[in-house]
Structure formats: structure tokens, C-alpha cells
C-alpha positions in Angstrom: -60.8 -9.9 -47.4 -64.5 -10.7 -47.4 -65.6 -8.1 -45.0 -64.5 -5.6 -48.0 -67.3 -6.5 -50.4 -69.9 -6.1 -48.0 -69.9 -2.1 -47.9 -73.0 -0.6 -49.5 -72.2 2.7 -49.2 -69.0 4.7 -48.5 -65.7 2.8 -47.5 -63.1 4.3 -46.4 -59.5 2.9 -47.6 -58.8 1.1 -44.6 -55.1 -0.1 -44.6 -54.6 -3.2 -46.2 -50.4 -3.3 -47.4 -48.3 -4.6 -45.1 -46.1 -1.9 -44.0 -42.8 -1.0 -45.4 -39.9 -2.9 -43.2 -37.9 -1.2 -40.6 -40.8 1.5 -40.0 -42.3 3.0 -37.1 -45.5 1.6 -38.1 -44.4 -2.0 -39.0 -43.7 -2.5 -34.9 -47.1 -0.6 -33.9 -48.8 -3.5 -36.4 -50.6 -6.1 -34.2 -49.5 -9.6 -34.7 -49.1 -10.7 -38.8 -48.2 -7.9 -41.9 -50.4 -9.4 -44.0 -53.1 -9.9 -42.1 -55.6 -6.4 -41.2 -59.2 -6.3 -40.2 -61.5 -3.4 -40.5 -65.1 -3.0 -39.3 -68.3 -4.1 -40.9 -70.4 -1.8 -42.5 -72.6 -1.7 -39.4 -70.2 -0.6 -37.3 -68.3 2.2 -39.5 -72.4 3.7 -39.5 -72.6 3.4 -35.7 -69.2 5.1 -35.1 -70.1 7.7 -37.8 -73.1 9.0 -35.8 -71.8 8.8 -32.6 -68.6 10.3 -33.3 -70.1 13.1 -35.4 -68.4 12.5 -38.7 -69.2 12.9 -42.3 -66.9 10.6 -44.9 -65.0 13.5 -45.6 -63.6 13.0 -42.2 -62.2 9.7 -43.5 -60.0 11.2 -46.9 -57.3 11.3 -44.6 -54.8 9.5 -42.2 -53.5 10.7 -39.1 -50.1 9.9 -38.5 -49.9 6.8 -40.5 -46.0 6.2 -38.9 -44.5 5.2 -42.1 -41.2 6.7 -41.4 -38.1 4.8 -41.0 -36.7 4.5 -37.7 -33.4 6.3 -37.2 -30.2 4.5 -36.6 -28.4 7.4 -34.6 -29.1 6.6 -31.0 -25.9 5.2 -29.8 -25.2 1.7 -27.4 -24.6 3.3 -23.9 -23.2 -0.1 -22.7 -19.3 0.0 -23.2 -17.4 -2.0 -25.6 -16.3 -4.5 -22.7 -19.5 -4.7 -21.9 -20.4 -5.8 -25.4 -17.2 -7.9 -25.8 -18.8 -10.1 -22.8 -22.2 -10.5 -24.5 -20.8 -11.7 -27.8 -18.5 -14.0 -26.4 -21.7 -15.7 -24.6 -23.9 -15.2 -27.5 -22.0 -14.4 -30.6 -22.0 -11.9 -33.4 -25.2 -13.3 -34.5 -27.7 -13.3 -31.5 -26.5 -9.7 -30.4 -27.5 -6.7 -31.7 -27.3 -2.8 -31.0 -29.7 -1.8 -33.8 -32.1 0.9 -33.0 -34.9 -0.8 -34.4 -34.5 -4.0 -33.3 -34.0 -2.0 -29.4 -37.4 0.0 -29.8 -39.3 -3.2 -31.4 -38.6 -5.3 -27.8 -39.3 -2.5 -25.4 -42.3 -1.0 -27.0 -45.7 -3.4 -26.2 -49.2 -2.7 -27.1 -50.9 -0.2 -25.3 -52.2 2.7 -26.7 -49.7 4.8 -25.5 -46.8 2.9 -27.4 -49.1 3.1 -30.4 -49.2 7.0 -30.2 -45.9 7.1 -29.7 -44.7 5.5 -32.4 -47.4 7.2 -34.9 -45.5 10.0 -33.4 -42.0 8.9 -34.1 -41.2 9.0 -30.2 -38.2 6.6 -29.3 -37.9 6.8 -25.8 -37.1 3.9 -22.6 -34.9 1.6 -25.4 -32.5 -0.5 -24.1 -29.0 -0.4 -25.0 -28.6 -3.9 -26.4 -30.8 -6.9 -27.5 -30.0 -10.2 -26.5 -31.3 -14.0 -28.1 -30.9 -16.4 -25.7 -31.1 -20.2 -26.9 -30.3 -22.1 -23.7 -30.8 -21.4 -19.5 -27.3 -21.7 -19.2 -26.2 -18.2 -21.3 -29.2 -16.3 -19.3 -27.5 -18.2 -16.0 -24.0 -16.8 -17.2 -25.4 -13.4 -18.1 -27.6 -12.3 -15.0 -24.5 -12.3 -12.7 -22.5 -10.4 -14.7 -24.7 -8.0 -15.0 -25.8 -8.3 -11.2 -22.0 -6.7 -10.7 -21.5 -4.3 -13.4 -25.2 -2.7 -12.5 -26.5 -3.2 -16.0 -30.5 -3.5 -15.7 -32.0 -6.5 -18.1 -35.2 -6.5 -19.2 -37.2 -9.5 -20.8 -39.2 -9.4 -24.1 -42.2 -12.4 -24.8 -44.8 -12.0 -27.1 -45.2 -8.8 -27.4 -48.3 -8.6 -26.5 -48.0 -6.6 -22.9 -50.7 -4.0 -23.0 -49.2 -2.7 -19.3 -45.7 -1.2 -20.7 -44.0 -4.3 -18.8 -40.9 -4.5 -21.2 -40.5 -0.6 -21.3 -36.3 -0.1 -20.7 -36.5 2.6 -18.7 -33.4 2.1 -17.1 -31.1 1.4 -20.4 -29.1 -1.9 -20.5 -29.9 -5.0 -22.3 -33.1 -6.9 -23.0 -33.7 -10.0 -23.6 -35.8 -11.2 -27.1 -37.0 -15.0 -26.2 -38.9 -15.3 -29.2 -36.6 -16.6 -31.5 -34.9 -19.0 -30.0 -35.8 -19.9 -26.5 -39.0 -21.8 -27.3 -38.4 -25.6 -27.1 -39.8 -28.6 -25.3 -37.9 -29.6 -22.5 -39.9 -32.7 -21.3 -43.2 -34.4 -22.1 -44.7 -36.5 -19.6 -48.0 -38.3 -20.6 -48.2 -40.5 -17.5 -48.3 -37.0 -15.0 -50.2 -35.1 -18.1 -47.3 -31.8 -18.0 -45.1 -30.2 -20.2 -42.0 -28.6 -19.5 -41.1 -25.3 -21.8 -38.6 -23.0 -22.3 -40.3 -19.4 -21.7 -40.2 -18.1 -24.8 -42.7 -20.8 -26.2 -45.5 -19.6 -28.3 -49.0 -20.2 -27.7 -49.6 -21.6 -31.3 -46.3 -23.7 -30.7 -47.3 -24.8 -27.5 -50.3 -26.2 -28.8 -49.3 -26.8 -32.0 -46.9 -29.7 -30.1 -49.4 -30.5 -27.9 -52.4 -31.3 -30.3 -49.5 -33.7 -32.1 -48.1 -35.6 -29.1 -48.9 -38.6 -30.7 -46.6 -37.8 -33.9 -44.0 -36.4 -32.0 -43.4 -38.0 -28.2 -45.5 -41.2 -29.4 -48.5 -40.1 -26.7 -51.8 -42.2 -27.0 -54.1 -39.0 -27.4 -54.0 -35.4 -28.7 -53.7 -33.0 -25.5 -54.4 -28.9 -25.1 -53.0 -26.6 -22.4 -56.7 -24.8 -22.3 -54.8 -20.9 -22.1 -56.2 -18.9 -25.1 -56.2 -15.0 -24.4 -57.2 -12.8 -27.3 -53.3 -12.2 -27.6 -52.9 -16.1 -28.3 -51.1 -15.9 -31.1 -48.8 -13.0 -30.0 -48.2 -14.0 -27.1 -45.7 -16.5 -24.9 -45.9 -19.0 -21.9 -43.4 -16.8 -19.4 -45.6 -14.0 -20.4 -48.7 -15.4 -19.4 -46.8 -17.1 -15.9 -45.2 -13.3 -15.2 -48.6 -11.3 -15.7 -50.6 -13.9 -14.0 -53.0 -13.8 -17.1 -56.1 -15.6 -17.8 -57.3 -16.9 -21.1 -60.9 -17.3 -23.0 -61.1 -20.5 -21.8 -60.3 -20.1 -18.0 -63.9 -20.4 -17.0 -63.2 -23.9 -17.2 -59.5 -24.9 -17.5 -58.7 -22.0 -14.9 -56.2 -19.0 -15.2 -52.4 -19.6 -15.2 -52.0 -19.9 -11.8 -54.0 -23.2 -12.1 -52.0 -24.3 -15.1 -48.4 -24.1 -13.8 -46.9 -27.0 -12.0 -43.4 -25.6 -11.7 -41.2 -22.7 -12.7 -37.3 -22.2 -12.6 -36.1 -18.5 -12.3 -32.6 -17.2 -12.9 -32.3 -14.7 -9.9 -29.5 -12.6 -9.5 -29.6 -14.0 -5.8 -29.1 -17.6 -7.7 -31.3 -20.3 -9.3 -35.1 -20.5 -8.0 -37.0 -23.8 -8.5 -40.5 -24.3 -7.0 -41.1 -28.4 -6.1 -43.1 -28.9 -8.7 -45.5 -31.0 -7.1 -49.3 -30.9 -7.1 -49.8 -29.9 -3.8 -47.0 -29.9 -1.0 -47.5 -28.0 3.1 -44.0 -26.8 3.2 -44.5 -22.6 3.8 -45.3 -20.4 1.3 -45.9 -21.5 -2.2 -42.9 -20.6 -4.1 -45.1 -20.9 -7.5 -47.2 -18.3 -6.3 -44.6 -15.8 -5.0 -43.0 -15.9 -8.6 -46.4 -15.8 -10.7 -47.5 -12.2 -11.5 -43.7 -10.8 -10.2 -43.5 -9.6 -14.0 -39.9 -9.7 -14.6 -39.1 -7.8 -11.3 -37.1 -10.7 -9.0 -35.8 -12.6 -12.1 -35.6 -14.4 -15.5 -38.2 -17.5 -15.9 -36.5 -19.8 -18.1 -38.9 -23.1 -18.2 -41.8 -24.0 -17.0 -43.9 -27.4 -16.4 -47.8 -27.2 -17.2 -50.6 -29.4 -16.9 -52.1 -30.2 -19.6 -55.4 -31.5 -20.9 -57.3 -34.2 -22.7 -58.5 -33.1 -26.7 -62.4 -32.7 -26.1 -63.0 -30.3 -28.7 -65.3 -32.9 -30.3 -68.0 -32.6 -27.3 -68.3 -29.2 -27.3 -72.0 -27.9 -27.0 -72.5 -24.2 -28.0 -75.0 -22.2 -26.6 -76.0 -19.1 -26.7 -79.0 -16.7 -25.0 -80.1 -13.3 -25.0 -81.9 -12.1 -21.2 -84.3 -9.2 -20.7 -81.6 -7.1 -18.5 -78.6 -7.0 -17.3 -79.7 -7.9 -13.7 -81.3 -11.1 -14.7 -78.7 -12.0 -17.1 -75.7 -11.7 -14.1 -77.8 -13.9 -11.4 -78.1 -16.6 -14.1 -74.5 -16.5 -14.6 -74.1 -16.5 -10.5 -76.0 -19.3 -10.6 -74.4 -21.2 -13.5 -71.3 -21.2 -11.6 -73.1 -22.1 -8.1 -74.7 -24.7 -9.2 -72.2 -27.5 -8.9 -73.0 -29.1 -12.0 -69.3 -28.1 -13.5 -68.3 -24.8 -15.6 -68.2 -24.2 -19.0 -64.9 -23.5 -20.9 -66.1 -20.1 -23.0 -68.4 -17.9 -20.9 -69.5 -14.6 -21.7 -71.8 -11.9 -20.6 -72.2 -8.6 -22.1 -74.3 -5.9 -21.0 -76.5 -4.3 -22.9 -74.4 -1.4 -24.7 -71.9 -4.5 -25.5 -74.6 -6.3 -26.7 -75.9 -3.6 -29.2 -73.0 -3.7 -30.9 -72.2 -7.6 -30.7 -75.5 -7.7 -32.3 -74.0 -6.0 -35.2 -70.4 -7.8 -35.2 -72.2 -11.3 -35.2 -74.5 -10.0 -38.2 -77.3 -11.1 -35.6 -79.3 -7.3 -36.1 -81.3 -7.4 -39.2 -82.0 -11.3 -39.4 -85.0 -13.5 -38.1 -83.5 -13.8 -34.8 -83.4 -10.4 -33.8 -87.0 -10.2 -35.0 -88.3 -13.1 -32.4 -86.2 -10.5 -29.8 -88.3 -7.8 -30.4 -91.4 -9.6 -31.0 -90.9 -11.3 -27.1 -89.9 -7.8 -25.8 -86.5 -8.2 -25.5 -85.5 -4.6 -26.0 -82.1 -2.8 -27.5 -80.3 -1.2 -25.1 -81.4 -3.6 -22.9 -80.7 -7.1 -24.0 -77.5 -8.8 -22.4 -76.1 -11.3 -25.0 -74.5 -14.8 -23.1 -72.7 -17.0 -25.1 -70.2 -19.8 -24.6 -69.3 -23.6 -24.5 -69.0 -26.6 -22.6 -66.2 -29.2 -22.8 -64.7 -32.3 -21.2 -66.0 -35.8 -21.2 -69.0 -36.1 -23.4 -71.6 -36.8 -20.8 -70.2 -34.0 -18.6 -70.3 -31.6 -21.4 -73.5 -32.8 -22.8 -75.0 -32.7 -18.8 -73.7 -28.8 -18.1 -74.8 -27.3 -22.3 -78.7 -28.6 -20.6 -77.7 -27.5 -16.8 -77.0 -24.5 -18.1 -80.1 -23.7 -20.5 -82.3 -25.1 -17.4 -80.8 -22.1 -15.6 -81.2 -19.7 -18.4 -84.5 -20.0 -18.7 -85.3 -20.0 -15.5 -84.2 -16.1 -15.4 -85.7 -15.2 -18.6 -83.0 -15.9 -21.0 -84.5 -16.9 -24.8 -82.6 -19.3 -26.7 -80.6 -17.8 -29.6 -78.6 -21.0 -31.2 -75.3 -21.4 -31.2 -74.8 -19.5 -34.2 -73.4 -16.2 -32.0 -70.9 -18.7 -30.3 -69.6 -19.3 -33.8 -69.5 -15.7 -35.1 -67.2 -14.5 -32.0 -65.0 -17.7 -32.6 -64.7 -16.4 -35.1 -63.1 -13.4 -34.3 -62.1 -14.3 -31.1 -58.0 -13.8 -31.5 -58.0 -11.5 -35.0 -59.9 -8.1 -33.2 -56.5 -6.7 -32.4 -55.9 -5.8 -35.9 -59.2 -3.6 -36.2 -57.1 -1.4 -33.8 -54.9 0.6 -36.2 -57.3 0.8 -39.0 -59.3 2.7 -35.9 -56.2 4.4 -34.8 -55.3 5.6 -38.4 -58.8 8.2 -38.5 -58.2 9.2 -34.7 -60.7 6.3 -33.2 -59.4 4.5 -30.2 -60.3 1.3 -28.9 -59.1 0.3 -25.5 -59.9 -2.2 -22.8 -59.4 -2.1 -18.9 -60.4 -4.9 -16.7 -60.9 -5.6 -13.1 -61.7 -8.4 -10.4 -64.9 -8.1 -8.4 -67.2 -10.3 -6.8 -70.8 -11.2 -7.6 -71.9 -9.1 -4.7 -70.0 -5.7 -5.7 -70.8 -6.5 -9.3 -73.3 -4.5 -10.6 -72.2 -1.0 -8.4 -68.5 -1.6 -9.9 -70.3 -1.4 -13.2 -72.6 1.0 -13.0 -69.6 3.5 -11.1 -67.0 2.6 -13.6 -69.8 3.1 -16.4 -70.7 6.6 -15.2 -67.2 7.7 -15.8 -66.8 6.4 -19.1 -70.0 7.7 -20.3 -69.3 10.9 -18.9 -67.2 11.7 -21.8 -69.9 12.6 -24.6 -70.0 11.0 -27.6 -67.9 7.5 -26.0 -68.5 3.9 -26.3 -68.3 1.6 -23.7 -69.2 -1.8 -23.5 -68.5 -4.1 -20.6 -68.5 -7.8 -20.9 -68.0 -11.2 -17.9 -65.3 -13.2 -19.6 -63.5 -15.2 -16.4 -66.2 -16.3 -13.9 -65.8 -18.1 -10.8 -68.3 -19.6 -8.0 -68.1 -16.1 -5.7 -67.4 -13.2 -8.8 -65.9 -12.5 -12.5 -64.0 -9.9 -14.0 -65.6 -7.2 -15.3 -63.8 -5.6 -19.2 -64.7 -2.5 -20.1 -63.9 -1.4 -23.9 -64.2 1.9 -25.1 -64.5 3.6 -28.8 -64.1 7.2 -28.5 -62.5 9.9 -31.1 -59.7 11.6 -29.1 -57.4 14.6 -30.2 -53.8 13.4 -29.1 -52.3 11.1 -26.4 -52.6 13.5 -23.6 -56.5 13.4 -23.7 -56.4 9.5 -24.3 -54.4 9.2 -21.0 -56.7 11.8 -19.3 -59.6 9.3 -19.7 -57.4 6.1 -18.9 -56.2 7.3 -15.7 -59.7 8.5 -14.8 -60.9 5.1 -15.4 -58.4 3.3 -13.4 -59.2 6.0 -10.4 -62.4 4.5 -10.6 -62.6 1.2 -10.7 -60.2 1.8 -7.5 -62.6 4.0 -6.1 -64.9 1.1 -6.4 -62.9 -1.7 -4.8 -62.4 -3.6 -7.5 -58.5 -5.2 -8.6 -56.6 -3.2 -10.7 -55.8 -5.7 -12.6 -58.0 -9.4 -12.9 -55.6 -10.8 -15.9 -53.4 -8.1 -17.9 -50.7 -7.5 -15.1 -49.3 -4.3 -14.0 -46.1 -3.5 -15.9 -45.3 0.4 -15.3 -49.0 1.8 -16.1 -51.1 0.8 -13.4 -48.0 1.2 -10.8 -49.5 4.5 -9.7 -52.4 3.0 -8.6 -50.5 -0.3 -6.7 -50.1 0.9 -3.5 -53.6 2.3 -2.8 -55.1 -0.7 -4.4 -53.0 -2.9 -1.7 -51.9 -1.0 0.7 -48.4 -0.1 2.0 -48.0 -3.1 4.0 -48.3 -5.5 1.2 -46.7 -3.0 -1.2 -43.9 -3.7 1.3 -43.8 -7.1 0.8 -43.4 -7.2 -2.2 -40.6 -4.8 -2.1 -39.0 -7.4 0.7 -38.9 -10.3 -1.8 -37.8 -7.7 -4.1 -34.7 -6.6 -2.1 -33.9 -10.3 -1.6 -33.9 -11.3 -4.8 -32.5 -8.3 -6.7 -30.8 -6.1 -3.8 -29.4 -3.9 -6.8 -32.6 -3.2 -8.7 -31.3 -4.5 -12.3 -34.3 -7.1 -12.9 -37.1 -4.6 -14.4 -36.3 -1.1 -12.5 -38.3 1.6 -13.8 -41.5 1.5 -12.2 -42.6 -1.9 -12.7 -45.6 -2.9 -10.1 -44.7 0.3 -8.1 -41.7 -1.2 -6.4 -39.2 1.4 -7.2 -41.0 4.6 -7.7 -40.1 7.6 -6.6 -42.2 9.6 -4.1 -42.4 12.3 -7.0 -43.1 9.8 -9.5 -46.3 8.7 -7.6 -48.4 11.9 -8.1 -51.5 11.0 -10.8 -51.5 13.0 -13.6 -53.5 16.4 -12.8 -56.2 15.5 -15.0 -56.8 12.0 -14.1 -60.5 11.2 -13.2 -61.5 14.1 -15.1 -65.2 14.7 -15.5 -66.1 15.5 -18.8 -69.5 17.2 -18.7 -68.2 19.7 -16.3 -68.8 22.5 -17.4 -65.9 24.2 -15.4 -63.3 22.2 -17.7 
């Protein structure tokens, strides 16, 4: 790795073997074993001091999770049960392995990572399924409608809400391997049809070759890139409503999907699949961000876009404060000149330490900063691109340095733009070499407008900082004409998982507290549930669990908490620590 020979001083042995198979830690390890990043130099001094810790801290590993994961816990499901799964699926696409259970209802968050450092096997389903084709998940779903066996559905595996948590036992359903094929290509309408289980890579891995393989007359892109790109599958983005690096411009999912067809166990649900129809309710929309709760999505049809990658123009500024740095980003996306594809704002304690990830601190340009008064701590770093046809892009790159200037911002190159390209889909992995010395790194995100903007921050912020010795940075990824979302990450050194969860839960209480969404682009799953209801309120809440009953009158399609819709009243009560103030002295 290069970033290894660039330590002057102490290093600490950051993990670099991919771990041994079937172990605890080789299903906490984001995305490829062989791949691992670990922070520059600058960064390991920055967490040093504010963490408080010598390199005698770093000599040893907590909870590494090398352990093999036991084979004891038994199928609950009985042996007719199982009979009916093989004769749909076969030996070979079944299995009742405990590993192969815990590896497809564990996700990302930290609190599966603890767990699993911990050797804590809890919520598995009984069985894991590999579909291939609709019509075995359109055999299976009724089946298990009448025998009450819940089903659960595994993407990526990138869910950083515990969305594919079994909490109810049964079976779950691993689309990776199989159920990730091209159903149709249509140039002349500019979609694609997929099964669910299609990768992001493989999506636009066919897509950047439709002229090798459907004969197409240009190289297209579907525009969706979230960090977890790689990791990551089409129905998982469609189910969480999620949003990708690139929305600013292309727009979330929502604006992507053309059509989906779900396997209910009220029957088969297929939205028109139209561009725009005025026949009620939009079926599309219903679906999107239901998370696995009414039914299985098996394919769905995207639009696509035209290969521009060519007339890109980078750009990249640096403003005097984080006020004038968010109305030049207001007006960017007011001014009706287009939108950039990659657009992002961070304020200033993001910026500090973007400064030092982008190798920016310490060169000429962070000289001609501080010569022009552009102060740390206060600085907001903007960078991003423009795309599309190549006087459009080449029009909005000077729009938008026009605009930038007008509010201060000084002109830093594209070189920053490149840096966090970078790294753009490979910081994930910096997460367990963190993890292993007891450092956390975590994100939480929320939807605001431009006008509720900077009080969401600066209330959010004042929790998070009111845990000494914690990072938190807060960055505009998603922006829109009337608001953004707002992604806070924090780097703080806790003590265990109970502490960890004291601080999450606090931060979700306020970014509630300050009207903001929940949730702008991650989903729900079962770990924001508590918050659901009071976020919405019990009217919509009961909505919700209308379309619910309708679809799934028996609760087998995601029960367990997922979006609030079947929690019990006991179940609802926040954690007695949660929104914990950390200076108090009376904790």
C-alpha cells in the first residue's frame, strides 16, 4: 500500500492480512479481503492528541474477532419445511450453515461490528436461500405466507440501518449470487431492466459496454454511486430510497426508477412503468423506501444516461466561513443555470481534516489560504463536478465559479476534486483498522432545508461536541433548489458498545429535536424505528401500517421492528441514556 511508506514516525501495525475464512472478523471486513486502508500520517497525529494517547496505546488490539464462528445453533424451520425449499431450489442454493445465516443478517453499522468483535450471534435466520429466477421467489413467498415463516432479503450488504437483521427467525433471501442479470435493454427509451440483486459495478460495468454487448450506439451510466457502490445492489438502493455521490445532478433513486415488480404475499405488484401517468397514487413511490416490509422486489427498469465523463470540469474552492460558503451553494442550485453531478460542502472542522486527507495542509496552496486570511477552523472546503453535454458542463464549471466568488470563495484547482475521487468508495475500509484500537467512525444524516440549515447544524453540533475529546465533521453531499442533507461523522475513542449507542441515540434525539428527516438517504431498517413515529406522526405512521396490513396481513415480510411498523408499545421506550449530555457533571 503506498500510504504505508509515508509514516515518519511511529506506525502502528494496522491490519493488512485478509482474515482467516469462516471468522467472525472475515463478515465484519468491509467490502474486498485484500483490500485495507489505514490513515495517513496526519491523521493518526490528529487522533493521537485528541484522543489523549501515547503509541503505547497502539501495541495492542481490541477484540480483533478472529474466532471461528460456531456451527451449533440449530435450523428451527422443520425438516418439511426444508424439504419444500430444496425441492424449489436444490441441495446447492440452500443452506443452514451458521455462518452463511449470520453473514446475510448482520449489515454494517457499528453495532453489528461490535457484535461480532464480540462474538455475539443473535437475530440469524433459520435458513438461507439463492434465488436465480422471479419465479422460485413467486413459489416461495406463498408458501411461506401460510406456514407463517417470516423472510427476510439480503443485497449488498451494505445496510448501515440493521435492515436485514432476522429477528423473527425463518429464511432469508441472499440475491447476490445469483439474481443479478439483465432482463431487458432498451436504447430507444434509454432504461434497463434488472434483477434486484444487480451490483452496482455490474450494473455499470454492462452499461458502460452496451455497445459490445446489446450492439447500442454509445456507452451509457445509471449516475447512482453511494460510497457503498461497490458493496452495494440496485433493490437495495430502490428499498432504502438512497441517494448517491452523484445525485446532485442525476437525482436520487426515486428519480432513477421507471418501474418495479414486487412479489407480495397479497400477489404480484407491478407499477406502469411509464414516465409520468394521473392515475392515483404512484405505485413507484408507495414501494420505494418500504425496505423489505410489504414484499420482495425482483426487477426493476431504470433510466439511464448518456457517457459524459469526458466533459467533466472539476472545481474546487475554499470560502471564509461556513455562512458564506452555504448561500453560495443556495445560490448554485437557484440559479437555473443547471446542477453539478458531485457537490460538496464541508464545514470547517470537516475541512481541517479534508485538508489533511487531500495532502492539501503543508503545500503552497494552503499557504495562499493563510496569506488571504482564510483561517483553520474556519475555512469551508467546496468541491465537485459538472457533467452532461460539453457546452452545458463547460457553461455551469464558470456559472458556478462566478457564484463562488461572488461570496468570497478563492479558487483552489481541481486537484482536491481528484484527491477525494480518489477515495471516494475505499474509506469504509479505514473503519476496522479504527475499530481494532477502540476508535469509532460513524456517520448520521438528515434532510433539511436551506432555511433550517445552519440551526440543524449548529444543534446537532452542540450535542456531538458535547462529548469531550470527539470529532465531528459535517459535510452537504445531496443538494437541491430549496435544501441538502446535512452528514455528520464522528471519530471518538469509546469504551464498549453501550457508550457507542449512548451517543448514537442522543444524536438521532437531536437532529429530531431539530426538525430535520431521520433519515435523507440511508433508510430506516430497525435502528432509527424508535424515532419513526415522532418524526411523522401517528397518522402517517398509520399509513404506513395500512399498506402494511394489505400487503402482508400476517407480518412475515421483514417483522422485527423494521420502520417502526410492528413494535411493541414496550419496545418504543429510548434507551435511558439516549441524548445524554456529556459535560454534565451530574453523570
Amino acid at each position: 500500500m503506498e500510504e504505508r511508506k509515508k509514516y515518519k514516525g511511529y506506525k502502528p501495525e494496522w491490519e493488512i492480512v485478509p482474515p482467516p475464512p469462516k471468522t467472525f472478523r472475515s463478515i465484519l471486513k468491509w467490502g474486498n479481503p485484500d483490500e485495507f486502508k489505514e490513515p495517513n500520517e496526519r491523521l493518526f497525529k490528529l487522533m493521537k492528541k485528541t484522543f489523549h494517547l501515547d503509541d503505547d496505546y497502539f501495541q495492542k488490539k481490541v477484540n480483533p474477532g478472529l474466532e471461528l464462528v460456531p456451527e451449533e445453533i440449530p435450523c428451527g424451520l422443520d425438516e418439511i419445511h426444508l424439504d419444500f425449499f430444496r425441492s424449489v431450489f436444490g441441495e446447492e442454493r440452500i443452506s443452514t450453515k451458521v455462518y452463511d445465516r449470520l453473514a446475510v443478517s448482520y449489515g454494517k453499522t457499528m453495532h453489528d461490528l461490535y457484535r461480532l468483535r464480540e462474538n455475539i450471534i443473535e437475530n440469524i435466520p433459520d435458513l438461507v436461500v439463492y434465488p436465480s429466477e422471479k419465479e422460485e421467489i413467486e413459489k416461495i413467498v406463498p408458501y411461506c405466507n401460510e406456514h407463517r415463516i417470516p423472510i427476510y432479503v439480503y443485497g449488498g450488504g451494505s445496510s448501515v440501518t440493521r435492515g436485514t437483521e432476522a429477528c423473527k427467525g425463518g429464511i432469508s433471501l441472499d440475491m447476490r449470487l445469483h439474481f443479478n442479470k439483465v432482463i431487458e435493454f432498451n436504447e430507444t427509451d434509454q432504461t434497463i431492466n434488472v434483477q434486484a440483486g444487480m451490483s452496482g459495478p455490474r450494473l455499470e460495468e454492462v452499461l458502460n459496454n452496451a455497445q459490445e454487448m446489446f450492439g447500442a450506439k454509445r456507452e451509457y451510466t445509471c449516475g447512482h454511486f453511494p460510497q457503498s457502490f461497490e458493496y452495494s445492489s440496485v433493490g437495495g438502493w430502490v428499498v432504502t430510497r438512497g441517494a448517491g455521490q452523484n445525485s446532485t445532478y442525476y437525482g436520487n433513486i426515486r428519480d432513477m426508477v421507471m418501474g418495479q415488480e414486487y412479489v407480495t404475499p397479497r400477489g404480484i405488484i407491478s407499477s406502469y412503468g411509464l414516465p409520468a401517468h394521473a392515475v392515483g397514487p404512484e405505485i413507484d413511490e408507495i414501494m420505494m423506501g418500504s425496505e423489505g416490509a410489504f414484499g420482495v422486489l425482483t426487477n426493476v427498469k431504470l433510466k439511464i444516461f448518456r457517457m459524459t465523463k469526458e466533459n467533466r470540469k472539476k472545481f474546487s474552492f475554499i470560502f471564509r466561513n461556513w455562512e458564506d460558503a452555504r448561500n453560495a451553494a443556495r445560490e448554485i442550485m437557484q440559479y437555473e443555470a443547471g446542477h453539478p453531478s458531485v457537490f460538496r460542502l464541508s464545514d470547517p472542522e470537516e475541512t481541517d481534516l479534508m485538508l489533511k486527507l487531500y495532502k492539501v495542509e503543508g503545500s503552497v496552496l494552503e499557504t495562499a489560504m493563510n496569506i488571504m486570511g482564510y483561517k483553520a477552523m474556519q475555512r469551508c472546503l467546496f468541491l465537485g463536478w459538472s457533467e452532461g453535454e460539453k457546452g452545458f458542463s463547460k457553461n455551469l464549471a464558470r456559472k458556478v465559479k462566478k457564484i463562488c466568488r461572488k461570496y468570497g470563495g478563492f479558487y483552489l484547482t481541481g486537484y482536491p476534486v481528484t484527491s477525494w475521487e480518489h477515495g471516494r468508495f475505499s474509506d469504509p475500509y479505514m473503519r476496522e483498522s479504527l475499530q481494532d484500537y477502540g476508535i469509532i467512525i460513524d456517520t448520521m444524516e438528515c434532510g433539511v432545508t436551506w432555511d433550517m440549515m445552519g440551526r440543524v447544524h449548529e444543534e446537532v453540533r452542540k450535542f456531538t461536541k458535547s462529548r469531550p475529546d470527539t470529532i465531528c465533521m459535517t459535510h452537504i453531499s445531496h443538494a437541491y433548489p430549496q435544501g441538502a442533507n446535512l452528514y455528520f461523522i464522528f471519530i471518538g475513542k469509546f469504551k464498549d458498545k453501550d457508550e457507542y449507542l449512548d451517543y448514537q441515540f442522543g444524536i438521532f434525539d437531536n437532529i429530531q429535536k431539530a426538525g430535520a428527516s431521520m433519515s435523507h438517504h440511508h433508510g430506516v431498517g430497525k435502528m432509527t424505528a424508535l424515532w419513526v413515529e415522532d418524526s411523522i406522526g401517528k397518522a402517517r405512521l398509520d399509513l404506513f401500517r395500512s399498506l402494511k396490513n394489505y400487503f402482508d396481513p400476517n407480518n412475515i415480510m421483514n417483522p422485527g421492528g423494521t420502520l417502526g411498523l410492528d413494535l411493541r408499545e414496550d419496545e418504543k421506550r429510548k434507551p435511558r441514556f439516549a441524548g445524554r449530555i456529556w459535560d454534565n457533571p451530574a453523570w
